[in-house]
C-alpha positions as CSV (number, residue, x, y, z in Angstrom):
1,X,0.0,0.0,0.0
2,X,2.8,2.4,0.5
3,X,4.4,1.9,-2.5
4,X,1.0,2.3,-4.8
5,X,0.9,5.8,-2.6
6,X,4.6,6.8,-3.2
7,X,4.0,5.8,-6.7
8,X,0.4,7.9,-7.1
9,X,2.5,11.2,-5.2
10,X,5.0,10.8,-7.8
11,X,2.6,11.0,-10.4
12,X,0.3,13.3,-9.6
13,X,2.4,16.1,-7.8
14,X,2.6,19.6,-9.7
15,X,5.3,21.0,-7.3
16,X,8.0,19.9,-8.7
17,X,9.0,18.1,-12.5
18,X,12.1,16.3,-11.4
19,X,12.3,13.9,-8.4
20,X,15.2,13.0,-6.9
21,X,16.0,8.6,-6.9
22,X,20.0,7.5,-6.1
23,X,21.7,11.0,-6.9
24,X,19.9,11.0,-10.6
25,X,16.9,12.8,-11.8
26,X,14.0,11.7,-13.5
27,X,11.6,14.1,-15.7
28,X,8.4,12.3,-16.6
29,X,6.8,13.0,-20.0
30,X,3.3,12.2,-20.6
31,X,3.8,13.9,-23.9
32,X,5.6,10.9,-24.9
33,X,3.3,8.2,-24.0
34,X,4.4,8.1,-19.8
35,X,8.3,7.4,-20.8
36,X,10.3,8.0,-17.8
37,X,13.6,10.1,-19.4
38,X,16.8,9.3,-17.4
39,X,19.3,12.7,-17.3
40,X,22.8,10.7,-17.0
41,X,25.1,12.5,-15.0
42,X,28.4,14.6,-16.4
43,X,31.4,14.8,-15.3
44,X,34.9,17.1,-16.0
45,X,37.9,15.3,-17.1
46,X,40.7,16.4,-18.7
47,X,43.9,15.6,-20.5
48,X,46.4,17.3,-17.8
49,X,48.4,14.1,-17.6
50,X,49.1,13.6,-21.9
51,X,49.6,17.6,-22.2
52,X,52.0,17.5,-19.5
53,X,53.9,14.2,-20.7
54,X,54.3,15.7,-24.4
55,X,55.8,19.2,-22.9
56,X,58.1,16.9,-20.6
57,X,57.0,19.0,-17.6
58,X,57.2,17.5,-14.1
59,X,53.7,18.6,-12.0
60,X,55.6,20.3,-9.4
61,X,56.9,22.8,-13.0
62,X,53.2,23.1,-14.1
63,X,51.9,23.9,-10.4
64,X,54.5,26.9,-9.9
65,X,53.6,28.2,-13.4
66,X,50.0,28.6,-12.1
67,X,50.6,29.2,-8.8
68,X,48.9,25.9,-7.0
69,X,50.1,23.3,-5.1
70,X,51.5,19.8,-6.7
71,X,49.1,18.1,-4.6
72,X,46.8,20.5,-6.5
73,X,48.0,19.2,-9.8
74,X,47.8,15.6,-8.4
75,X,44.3,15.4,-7.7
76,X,43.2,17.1,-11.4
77,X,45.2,14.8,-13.3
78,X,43.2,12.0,-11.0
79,X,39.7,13.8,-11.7
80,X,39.4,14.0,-7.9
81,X,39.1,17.6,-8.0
82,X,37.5,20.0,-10.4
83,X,39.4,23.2,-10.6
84,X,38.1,26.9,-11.0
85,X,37.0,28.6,-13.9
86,X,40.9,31.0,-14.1
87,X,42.7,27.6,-12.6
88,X,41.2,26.1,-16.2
89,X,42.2,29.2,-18.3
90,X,45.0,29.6,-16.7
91,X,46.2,25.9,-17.5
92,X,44.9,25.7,-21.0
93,X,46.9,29.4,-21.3
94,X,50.4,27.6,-20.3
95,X,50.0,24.6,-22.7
96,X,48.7,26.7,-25.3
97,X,45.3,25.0,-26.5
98,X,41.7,26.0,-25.9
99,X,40.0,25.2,-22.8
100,X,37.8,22.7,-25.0
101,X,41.1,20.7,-25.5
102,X,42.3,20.2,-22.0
103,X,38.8,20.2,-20.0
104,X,36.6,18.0,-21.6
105,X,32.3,17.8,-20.1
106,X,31.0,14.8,-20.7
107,X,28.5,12.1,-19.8
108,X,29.8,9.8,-16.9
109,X,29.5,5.6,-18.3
110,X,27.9,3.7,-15.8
């Protein structure tokens, strides 16, 4: 009985158009004949590591020429840590290529 009620407040509520369920969201769409529409989640990653490798730069010279920490450096190249909107400038700047080429936004694969 609980379920058919969760299930009839998900349905019917006009508050809100996405619900949250296991840190995704789901739109529903009567339009479409009551599909549920999945939104996958996206993620930053970036090519820090390759960039790096083909100037022959250690990470402790690319975190002094943007002033962080190699620990900094570290945790980008692991995708552990997204950095600022300058920190991304201001690495694309010091490899010379567009922010599209180092910082990449893309769908997570499950």
């Amino acid at each position: 009985m609980r379920s058919r009620s969760f299930i009839s407040i998900l349905f019917h509520s006009k508050s809100n158009k996405y619900f949250t369920i296991s840190k995704k969201y789901v739109t529903f769409d009567f339009r479409g004949g009551g599909q549920l529409l999945f939104n996958k989640q996206k993620v930053i990653q970036n090519r820090l590591a390759v960039l790096r490798a083909e100037k022959k730069w250690s990470q402790k010279v690319v975190a002094e020429k943007v002033g962080v920490s190699r620990q900094t450096i570290i945790s980008l190249e692991a995708n552990r840590y997204n950095p600022s909107l300058k920190l991304a400038f201001q690495l694309a700047d010091i490899f010379e290529k567009d922010i599209n080429d180092v910082f990449q936004y893309i769908e997570q694969e499950e």
